[in-house]
C-alpha positions in Angstrom: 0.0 0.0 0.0 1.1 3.6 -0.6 0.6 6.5 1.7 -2.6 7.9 -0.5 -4.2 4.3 0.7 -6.3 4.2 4.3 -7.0 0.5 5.3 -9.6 -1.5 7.5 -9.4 -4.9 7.8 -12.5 -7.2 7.2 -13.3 -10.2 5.4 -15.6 -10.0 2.5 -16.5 -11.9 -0.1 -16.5 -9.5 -3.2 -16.2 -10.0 -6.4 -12.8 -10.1 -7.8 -13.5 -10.3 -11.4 -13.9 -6.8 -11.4 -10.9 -5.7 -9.8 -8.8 -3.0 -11.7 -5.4 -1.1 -11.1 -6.0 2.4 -11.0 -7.9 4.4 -8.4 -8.8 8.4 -7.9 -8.7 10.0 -4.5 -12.2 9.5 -2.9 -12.6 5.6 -4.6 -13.1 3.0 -2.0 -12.0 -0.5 -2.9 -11.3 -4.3 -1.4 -8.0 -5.6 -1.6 -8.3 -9.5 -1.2 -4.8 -10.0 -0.3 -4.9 -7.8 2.5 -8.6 -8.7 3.2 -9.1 -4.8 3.5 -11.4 -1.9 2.4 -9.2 0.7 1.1 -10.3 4.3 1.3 -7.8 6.3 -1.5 -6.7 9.5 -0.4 -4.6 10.0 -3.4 -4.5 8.6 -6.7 -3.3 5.3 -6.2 -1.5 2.6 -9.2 -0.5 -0.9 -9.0 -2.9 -2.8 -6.7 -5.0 -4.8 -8.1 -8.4 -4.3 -6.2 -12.1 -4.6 -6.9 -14.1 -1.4 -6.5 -16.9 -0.6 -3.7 -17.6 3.4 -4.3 -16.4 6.4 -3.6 -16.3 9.3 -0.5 -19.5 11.6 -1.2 -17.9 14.2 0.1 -14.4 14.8 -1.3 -13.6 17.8 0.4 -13.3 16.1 3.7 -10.4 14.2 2.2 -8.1 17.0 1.6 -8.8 17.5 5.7 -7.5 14.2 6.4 -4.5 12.9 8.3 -2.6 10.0 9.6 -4.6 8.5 12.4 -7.8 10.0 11.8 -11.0 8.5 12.1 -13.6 8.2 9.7 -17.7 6.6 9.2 -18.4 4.1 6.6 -22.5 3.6 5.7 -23.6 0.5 3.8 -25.4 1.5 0.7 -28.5 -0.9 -0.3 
């Protein structure tokens, strides 16, 4: 993982099929290796991962910092 990457650990069966490379700051993806959602921070290259969303608010990324806490809603 790169710096631009925050991580919780979970186990979830998603999807892999769709996993891509490339993610934009605000995208929200699951890194089976790692079994962890990935919240990017900054654009992020390399990882294979499959996708999940995004942050609504984007601003509230530029705000965050190492250690910080954040919420996480399930979307139906």
């Amino acid at each position: 993982m790169t710096g631009g990457t925050a991580v919780l650990l979970v186990n979830l069966a998603v999807p892999v099929d769709k996993a891509r490379s490339s993610f934009e700051a605000g995208e929200v993806a699951y890194d089976p290796r790692l079994r962890a959602i990935c919240l990017m921070l900054t654009k992020v290259q390399g990882v294979s991962m499959a996708p999940l969303g995004e942050v609504e608010d984007r601003a509230a990324l530029s705000k965050m910092k190492n250690k910080d806490w954040f919420t996480m809603k399930l979307m139906e």
